[in-house]
C-alpha positions as CSV (number, residue, x, y, z in Angstrom):
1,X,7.4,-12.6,15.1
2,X,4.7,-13.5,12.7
3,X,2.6,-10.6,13.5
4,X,5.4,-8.1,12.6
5,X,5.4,-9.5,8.5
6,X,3.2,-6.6,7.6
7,X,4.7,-3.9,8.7
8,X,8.5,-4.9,7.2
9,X,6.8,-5.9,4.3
10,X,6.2,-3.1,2.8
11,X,2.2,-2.8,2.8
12,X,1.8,-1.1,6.4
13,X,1.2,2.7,5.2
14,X,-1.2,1.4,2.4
15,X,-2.9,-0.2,5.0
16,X,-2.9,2.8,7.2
17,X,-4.2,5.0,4.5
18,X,-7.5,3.0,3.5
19,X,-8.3,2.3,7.2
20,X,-7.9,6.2,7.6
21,X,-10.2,7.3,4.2
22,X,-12.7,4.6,5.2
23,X,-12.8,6.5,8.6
24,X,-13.0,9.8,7.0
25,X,-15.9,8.3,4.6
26,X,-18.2,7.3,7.6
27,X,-17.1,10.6,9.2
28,X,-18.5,12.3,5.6
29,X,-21.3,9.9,5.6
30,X,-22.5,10.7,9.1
31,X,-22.4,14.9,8.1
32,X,-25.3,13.8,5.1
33,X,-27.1,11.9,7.5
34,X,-25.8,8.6,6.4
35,X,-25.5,5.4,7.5
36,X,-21.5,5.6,9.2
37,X,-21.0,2.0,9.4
38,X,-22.3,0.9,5.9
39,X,-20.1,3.5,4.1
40,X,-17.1,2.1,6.6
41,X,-17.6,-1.4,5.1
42,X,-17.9,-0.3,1.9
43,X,-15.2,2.1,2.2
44,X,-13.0,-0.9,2.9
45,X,-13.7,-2.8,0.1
46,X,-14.2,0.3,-2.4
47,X,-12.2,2.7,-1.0
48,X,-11.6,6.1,-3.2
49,X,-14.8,4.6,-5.3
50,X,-17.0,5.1,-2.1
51,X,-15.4,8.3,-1.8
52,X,-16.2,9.8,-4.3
53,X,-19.7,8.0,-5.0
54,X,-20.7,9.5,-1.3
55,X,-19.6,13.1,-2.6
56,X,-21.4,12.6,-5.0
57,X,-24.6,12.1,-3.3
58,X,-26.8,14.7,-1.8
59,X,-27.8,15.7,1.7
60,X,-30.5,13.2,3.2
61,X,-33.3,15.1,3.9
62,X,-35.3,14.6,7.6
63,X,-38.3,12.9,7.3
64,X,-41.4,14.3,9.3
65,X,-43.2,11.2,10.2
């Protein structure tokens, strides 16, 4: 029963919604040749912050060597 706390308490769709946008951000992050996982991590802990920081940001240009 234990397991079930968080989703009648209340906090289950805020959950939800910064495991989605930190999902979307590594998706985002990925497109300007970013590192997915690191903006995932900080995504979680950030959230909208790293959002909008990594829109922000430009395109990661392809090194040739």
């Amino acid at each position: 029963m234990d397991q079930f706390v968080l989703f009648t308490d209340g906090r289950a769709p805020w959950v939800a919604g910064w495991g989605t946008l930190a999902l979307i951000n590594a998706g985002l992050a990925q497109g300007k040749n970013r590192r997915g996982l690191i903006w995932f991590l900080l995504s979680l802990v950030f959230g909208p912050l790293a959002t909008l920081v990594l829109v922000l940001l430009p395109r990661v240009r392809p090194t040739l060597f």
